[in-house]
BALOBA-1460 file (C-alpha; in Angstrom, 3 decimals):
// residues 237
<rec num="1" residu="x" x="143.462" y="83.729" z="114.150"/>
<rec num="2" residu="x" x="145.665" y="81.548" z="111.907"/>
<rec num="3" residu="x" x="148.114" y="84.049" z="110.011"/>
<rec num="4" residu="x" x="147.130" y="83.878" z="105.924"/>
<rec num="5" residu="x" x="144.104" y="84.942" z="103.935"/>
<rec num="6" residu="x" x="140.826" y="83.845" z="103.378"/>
<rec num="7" residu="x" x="139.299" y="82.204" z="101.006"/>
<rec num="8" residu="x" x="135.517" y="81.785" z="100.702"/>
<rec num="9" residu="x" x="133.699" y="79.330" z="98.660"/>
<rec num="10" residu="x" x="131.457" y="80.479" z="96.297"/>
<rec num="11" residu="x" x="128.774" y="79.503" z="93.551"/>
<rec num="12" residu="x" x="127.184" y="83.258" z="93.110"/>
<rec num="13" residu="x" x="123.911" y="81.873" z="94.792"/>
<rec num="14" residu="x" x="122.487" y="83.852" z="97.966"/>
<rec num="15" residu="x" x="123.896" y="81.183" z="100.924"/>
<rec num="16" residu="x" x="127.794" y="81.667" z="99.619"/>
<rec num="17" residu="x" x="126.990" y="85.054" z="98.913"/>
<rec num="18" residu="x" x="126.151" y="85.569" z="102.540"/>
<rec num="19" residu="x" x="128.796" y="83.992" z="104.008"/>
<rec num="20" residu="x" x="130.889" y="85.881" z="101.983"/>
<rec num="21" residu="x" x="129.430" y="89.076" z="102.369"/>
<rec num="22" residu="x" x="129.385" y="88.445" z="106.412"/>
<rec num="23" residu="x" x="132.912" y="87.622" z="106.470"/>
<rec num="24" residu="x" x="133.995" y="90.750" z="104.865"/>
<rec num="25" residu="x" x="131.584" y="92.838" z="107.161"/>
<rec num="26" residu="x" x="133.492" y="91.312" z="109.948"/>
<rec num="27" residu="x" x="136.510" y="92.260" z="108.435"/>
<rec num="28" residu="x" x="138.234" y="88.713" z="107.625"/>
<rec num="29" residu="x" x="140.800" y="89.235" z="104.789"/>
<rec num="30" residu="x" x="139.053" y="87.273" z="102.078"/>
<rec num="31" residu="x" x="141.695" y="87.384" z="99.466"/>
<rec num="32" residu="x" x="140.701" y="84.255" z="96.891"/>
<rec num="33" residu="x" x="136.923" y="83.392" z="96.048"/>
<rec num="34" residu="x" x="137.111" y="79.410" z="95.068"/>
<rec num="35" residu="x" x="134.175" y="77.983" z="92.629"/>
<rec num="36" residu="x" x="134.278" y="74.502" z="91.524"/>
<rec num="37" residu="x" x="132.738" y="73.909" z="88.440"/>
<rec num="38" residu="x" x="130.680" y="70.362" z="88.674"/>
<rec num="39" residu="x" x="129.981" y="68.938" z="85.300"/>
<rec num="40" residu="x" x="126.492" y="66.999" z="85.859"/>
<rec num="41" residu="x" x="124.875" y="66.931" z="89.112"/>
<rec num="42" residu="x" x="126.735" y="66.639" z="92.824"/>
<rec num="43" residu="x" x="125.858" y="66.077" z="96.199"/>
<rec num="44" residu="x" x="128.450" y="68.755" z="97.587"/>
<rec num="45" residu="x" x="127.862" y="71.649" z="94.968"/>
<rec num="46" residu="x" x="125.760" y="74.103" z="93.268"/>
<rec num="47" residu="x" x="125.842" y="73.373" z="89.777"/>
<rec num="48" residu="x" x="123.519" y="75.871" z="87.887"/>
<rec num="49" residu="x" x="125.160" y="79.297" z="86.343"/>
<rec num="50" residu="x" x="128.341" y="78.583" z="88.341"/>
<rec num="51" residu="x" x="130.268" y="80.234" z="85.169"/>
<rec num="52" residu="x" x="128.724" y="83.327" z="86.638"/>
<rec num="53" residu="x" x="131.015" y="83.541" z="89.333"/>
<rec num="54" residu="x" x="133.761" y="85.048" z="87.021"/>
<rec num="55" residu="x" x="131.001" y="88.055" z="86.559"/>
<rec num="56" residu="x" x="130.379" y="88.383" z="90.685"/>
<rec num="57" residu="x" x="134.055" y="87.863" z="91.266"/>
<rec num="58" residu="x" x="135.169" y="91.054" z="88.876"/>
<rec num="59" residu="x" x="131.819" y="93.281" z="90.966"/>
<rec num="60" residu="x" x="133.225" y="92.216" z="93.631"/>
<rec num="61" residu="x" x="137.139" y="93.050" z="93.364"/>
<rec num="62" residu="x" x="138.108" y="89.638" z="95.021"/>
<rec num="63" residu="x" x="140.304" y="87.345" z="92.547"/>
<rec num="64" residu="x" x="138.247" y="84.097" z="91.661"/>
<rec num="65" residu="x" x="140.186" y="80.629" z="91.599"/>
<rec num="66" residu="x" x="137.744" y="78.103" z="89.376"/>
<rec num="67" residu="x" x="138.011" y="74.421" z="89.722"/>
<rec num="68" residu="x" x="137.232" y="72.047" z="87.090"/>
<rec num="69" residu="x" x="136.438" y="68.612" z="88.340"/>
<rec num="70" residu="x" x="135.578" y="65.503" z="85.569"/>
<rec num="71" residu="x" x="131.929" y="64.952" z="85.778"/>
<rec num="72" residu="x" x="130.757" y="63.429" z="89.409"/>
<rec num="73" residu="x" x="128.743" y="60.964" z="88.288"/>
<rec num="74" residu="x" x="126.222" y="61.642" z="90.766"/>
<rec num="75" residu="x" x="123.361" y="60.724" z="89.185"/>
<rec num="76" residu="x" x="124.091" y="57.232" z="89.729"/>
<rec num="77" residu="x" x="125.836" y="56.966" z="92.931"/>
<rec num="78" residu="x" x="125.544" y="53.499" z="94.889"/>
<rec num="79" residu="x" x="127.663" y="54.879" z="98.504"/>
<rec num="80" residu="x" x="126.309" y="58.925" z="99.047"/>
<rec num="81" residu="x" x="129.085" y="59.260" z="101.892"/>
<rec num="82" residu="x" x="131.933" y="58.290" z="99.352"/>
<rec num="83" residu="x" x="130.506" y="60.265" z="96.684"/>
<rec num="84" residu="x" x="130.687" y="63.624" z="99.027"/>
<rec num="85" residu="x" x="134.313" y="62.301" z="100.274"/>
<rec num="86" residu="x" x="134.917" y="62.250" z="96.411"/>
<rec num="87" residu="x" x="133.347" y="65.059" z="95.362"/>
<rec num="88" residu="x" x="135.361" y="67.178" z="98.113"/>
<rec num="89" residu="x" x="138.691" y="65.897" z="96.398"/>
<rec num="90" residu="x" x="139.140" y="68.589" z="93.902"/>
<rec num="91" residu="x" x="138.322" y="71.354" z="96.291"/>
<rec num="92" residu="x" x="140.369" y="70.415" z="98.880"/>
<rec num="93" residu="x" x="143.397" y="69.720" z="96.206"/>
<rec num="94" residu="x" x="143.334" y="73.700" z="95.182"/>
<rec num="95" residu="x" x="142.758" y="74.861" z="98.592"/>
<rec num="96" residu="x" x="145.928" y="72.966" z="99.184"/>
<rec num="97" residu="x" x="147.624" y="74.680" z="96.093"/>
<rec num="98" residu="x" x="146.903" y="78.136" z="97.296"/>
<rec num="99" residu="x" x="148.068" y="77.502" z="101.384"/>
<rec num="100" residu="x" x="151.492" y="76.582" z="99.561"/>
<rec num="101" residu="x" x="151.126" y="79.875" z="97.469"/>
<rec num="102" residu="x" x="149.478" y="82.768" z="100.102"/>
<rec num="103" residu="x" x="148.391" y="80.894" z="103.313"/>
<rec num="104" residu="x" x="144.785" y="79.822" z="104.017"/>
<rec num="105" residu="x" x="144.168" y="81.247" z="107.496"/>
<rec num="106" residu="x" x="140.496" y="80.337" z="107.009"/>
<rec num="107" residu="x" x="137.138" y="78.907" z="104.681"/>
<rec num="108" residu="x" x="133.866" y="80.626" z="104.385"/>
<rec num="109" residu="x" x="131.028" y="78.675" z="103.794"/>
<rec num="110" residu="x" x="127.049" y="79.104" z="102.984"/>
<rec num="111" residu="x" x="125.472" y="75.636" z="104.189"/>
<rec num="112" residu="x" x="122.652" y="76.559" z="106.634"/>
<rec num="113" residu="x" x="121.329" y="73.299" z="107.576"/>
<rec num="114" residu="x" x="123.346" y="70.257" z="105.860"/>
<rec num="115" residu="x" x="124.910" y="68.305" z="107.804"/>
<rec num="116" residu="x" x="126.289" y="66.448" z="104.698"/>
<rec num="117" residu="x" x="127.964" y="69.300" z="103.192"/>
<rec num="118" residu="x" x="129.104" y="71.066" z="106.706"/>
<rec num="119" residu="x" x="130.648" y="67.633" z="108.256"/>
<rec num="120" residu="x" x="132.686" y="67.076" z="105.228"/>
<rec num="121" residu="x" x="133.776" y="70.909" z="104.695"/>
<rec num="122" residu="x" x="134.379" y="71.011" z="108.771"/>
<rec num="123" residu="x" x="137.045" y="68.083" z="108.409"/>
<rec num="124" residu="x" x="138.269" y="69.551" z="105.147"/>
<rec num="125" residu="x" x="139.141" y="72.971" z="107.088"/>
<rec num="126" residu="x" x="140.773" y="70.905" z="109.993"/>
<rec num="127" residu="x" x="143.167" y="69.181" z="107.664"/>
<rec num="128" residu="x" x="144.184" y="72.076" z="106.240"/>
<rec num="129" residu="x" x="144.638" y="73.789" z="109.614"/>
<rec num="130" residu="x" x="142.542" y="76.491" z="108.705"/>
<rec num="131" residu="x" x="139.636" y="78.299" z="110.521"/>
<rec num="132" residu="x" x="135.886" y="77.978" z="109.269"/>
<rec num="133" residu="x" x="133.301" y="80.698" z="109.132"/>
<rec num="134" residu="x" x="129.907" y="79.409" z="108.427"/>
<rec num="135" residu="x" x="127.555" y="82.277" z="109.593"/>
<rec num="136" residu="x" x="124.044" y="81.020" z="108.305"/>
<rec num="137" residu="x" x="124.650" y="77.257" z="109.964"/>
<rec num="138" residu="x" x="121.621" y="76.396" z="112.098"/>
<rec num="139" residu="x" x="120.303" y="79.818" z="111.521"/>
<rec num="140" residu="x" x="116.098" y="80.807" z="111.431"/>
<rec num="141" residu="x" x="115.731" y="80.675" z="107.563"/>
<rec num="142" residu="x" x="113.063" y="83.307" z="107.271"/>
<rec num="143" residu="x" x="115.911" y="85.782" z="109.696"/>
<rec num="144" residu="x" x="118.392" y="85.256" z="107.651"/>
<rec num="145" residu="x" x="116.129" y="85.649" z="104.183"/>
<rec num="146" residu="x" x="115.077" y="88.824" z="105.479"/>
<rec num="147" residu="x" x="118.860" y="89.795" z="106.641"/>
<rec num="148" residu="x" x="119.732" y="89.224" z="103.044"/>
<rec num="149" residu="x" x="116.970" y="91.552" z="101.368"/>
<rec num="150" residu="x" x="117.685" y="94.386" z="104.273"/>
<rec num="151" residu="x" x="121.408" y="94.303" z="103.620"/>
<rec num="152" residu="x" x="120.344" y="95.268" z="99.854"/>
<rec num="153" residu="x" x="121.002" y="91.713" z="98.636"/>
<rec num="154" residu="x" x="119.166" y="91.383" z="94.942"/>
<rec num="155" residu="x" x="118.621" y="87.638" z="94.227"/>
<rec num="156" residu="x" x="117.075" y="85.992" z="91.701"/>
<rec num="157" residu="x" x="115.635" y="82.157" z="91.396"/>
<rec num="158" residu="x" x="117.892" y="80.403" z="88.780"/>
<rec num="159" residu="x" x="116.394" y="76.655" z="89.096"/>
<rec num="160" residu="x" x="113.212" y="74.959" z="91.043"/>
<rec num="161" residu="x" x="112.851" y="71.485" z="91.592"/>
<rec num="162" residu="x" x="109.854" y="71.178" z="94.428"/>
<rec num="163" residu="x" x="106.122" y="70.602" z="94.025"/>
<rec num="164" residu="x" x="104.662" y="74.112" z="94.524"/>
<rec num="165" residu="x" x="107.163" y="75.760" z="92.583"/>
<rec num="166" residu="x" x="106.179" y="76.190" z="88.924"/>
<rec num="167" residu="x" x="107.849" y="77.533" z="86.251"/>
<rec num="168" residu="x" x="106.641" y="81.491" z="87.331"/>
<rec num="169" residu="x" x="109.353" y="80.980" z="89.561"/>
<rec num="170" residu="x" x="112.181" y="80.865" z="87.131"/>
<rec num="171" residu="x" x="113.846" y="84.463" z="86.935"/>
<rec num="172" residu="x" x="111.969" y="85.858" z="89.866"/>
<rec num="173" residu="x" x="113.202" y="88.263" z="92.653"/>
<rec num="174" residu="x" x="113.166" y="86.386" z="95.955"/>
<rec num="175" residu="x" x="111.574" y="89.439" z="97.707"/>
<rec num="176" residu="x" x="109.069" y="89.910" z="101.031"/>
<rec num="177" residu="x" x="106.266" y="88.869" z="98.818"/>
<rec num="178" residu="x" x="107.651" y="85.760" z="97.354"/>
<rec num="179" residu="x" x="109.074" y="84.937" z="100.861"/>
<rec num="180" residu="x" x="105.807" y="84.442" z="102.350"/>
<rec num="181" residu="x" x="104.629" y="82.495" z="99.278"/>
<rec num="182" residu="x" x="107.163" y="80.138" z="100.286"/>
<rec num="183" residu="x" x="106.487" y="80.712" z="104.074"/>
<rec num="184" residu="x" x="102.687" y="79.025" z="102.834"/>
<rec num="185" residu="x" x="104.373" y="76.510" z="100.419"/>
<rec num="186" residu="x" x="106.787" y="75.499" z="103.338"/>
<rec num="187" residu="x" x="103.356" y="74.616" z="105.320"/>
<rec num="188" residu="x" x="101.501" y="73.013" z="102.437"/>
<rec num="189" residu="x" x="104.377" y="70.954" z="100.345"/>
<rec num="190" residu="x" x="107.395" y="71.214" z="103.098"/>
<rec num="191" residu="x" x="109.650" y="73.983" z="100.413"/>
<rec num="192" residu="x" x="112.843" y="74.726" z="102.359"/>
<rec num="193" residu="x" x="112.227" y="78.411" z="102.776"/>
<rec num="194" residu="x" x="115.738" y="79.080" z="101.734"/>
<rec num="195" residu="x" x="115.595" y="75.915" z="98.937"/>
<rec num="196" residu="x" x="118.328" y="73.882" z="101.322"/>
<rec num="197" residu="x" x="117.137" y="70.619" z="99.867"/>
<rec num="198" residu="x" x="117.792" y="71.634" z="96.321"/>
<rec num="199" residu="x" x="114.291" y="72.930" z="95.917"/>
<rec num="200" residu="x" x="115.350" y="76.358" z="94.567"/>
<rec num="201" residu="x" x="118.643" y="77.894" z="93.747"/>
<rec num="202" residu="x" x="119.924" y="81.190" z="93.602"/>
<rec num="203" residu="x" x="121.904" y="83.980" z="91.692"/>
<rec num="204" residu="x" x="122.803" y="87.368" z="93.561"/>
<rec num="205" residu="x" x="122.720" y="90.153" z="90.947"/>
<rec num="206" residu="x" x="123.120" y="92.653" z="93.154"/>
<rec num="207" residu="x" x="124.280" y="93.490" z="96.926"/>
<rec num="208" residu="x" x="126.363" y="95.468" z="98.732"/>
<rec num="209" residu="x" x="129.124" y="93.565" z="98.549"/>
<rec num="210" residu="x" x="129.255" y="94.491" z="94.723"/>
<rec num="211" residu="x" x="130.643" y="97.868" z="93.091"/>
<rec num="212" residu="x" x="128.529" y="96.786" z="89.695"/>
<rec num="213" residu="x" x="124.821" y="94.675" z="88.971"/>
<rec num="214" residu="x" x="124.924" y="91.636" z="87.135"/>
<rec num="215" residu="x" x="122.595" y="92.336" z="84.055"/>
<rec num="216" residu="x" x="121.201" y="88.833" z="82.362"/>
<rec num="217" residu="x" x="119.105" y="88.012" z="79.292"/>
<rec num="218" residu="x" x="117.206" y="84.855" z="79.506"/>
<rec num="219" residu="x" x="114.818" y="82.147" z="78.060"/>
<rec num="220" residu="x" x="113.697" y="79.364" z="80.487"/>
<rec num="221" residu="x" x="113.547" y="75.811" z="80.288"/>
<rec num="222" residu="x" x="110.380" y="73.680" z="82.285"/>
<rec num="223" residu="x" x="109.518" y="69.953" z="81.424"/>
<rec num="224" residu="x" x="106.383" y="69.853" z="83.937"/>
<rec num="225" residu="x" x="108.004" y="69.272" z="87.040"/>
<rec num="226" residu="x" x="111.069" y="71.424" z="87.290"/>
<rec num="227" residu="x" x="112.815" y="74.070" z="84.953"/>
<rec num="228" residu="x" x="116.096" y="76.104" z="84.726"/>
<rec num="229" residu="x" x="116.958" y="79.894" z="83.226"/>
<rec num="230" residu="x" x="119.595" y="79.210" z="80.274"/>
<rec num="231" residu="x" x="121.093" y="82.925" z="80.895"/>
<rec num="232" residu="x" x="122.175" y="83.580" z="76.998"/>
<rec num="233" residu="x" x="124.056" y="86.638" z="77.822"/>
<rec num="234" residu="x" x="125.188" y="88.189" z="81.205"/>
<rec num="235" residu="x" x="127.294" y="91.542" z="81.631"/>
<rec num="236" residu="x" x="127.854" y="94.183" z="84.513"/>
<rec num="237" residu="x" x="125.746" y="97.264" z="84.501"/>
């Protein structure tokens, strides 16, 4: 193994989470948690409730590095390669900032089955000379849903986006029950079980991983087709 730390990217959502979570189980010395903060949408990141991360970060007792790229402009992107290659710039840029400072021995990452995403975080780790740990890639999605809630993960549905997902969903526990919902919806309307194609995201609460539950008061916001929680107030129990 590559002498340095670890650093492990991380939204809050259950796939970083994870990754996170089975690095440290597997005893890799994550010292730096790294969220970027994408103003507007983007092909290479979870965008909703990242400013939550500061809130997992202090449960989890792992110092959190926050990156603040200009707005991505992906909602009008002509070239979808070149806007990942782009998007990847400001990432890579403070990874680069803290190998000079502590040493990056190695990434974690959450992507399960994006290619996109894992081809361009792959050659990110390479340049940097630094191992990558991507534990859910290419994994069973119900398995490792089900490894999530055994391992005591709590995780709550922040945003949908799919037909079959209506705005019930927004604030619920992802739990056995609303597992197989999705199990059905995956049959019936093709819903990633695990949201991979931006049909649902995530917010971990609670897990085993954290000394302290993230608490969060809430309205919601639907127009018809797809909705988001506006979290008003967060706080550690």
């Amino acid at each position: 193994m590559t002498d340095g730390v670890w650093v492990s990217l991380f939204s809050g959502g259950k796939d970083s989470s994870w990754a996170l979570y089975r690095a440290l189980v597997n005893d890799y010395p994550v010292e730096r948690l790294v969220t970027v903060h994408p103003e507007g949408d983007s092909y290479m990141y979870h965008v909703p409730a990242t400013r939550l991360a500061s809130l997992a970060a202090e449960s989890i007792g792992i110092p959190l590095v926050e990156v603040e790229p200009d707005d991505f402009g992906a909602d009008d992107v002509p070239d979808s390669g070149e806007q990942g290659d782009a998007e990847l710039e400001p990432l890579e840029a403070a990874l680069r900032e803290l190998d000079a400072e502590v040493g990056v021995a190695g990434v974690t990452a959450g992507a399960v089955e994006s290619e996109y995403q894992t081809s361009r975080i792959e050659a990110m780790a390479e340049r940097l000379e630094a191992n990558l740990f991507a534990p859910l890639w290419q994994e069973d999605p119900r398995d490792l849903a089900d490894a999530m809630l055994d391992a005591g993960f709590e995780i709550r549905i922040i945003r949908v986006a799919a037909y079959g997902l209506d705005e019930s969903w927004l604030g619920r526990t992802l739990d056995a029950d609303a597992l197989d919902e999705l199990e059905e919806l995956n049959e019936e309307y093709g819903v990633h079980i695990l949201g991979e194609g931006g049909e649902f995201e995530t917010l971990v609460t609670d897990g085993p991983h954290m000394d302290r539950r993230i608490e969060l008061d809430y309205s919601t916001e639907w127009d018809g087709t797809r909705g988001t929680l506006v979290v008003e107030d967060a706080w550690l129990e």
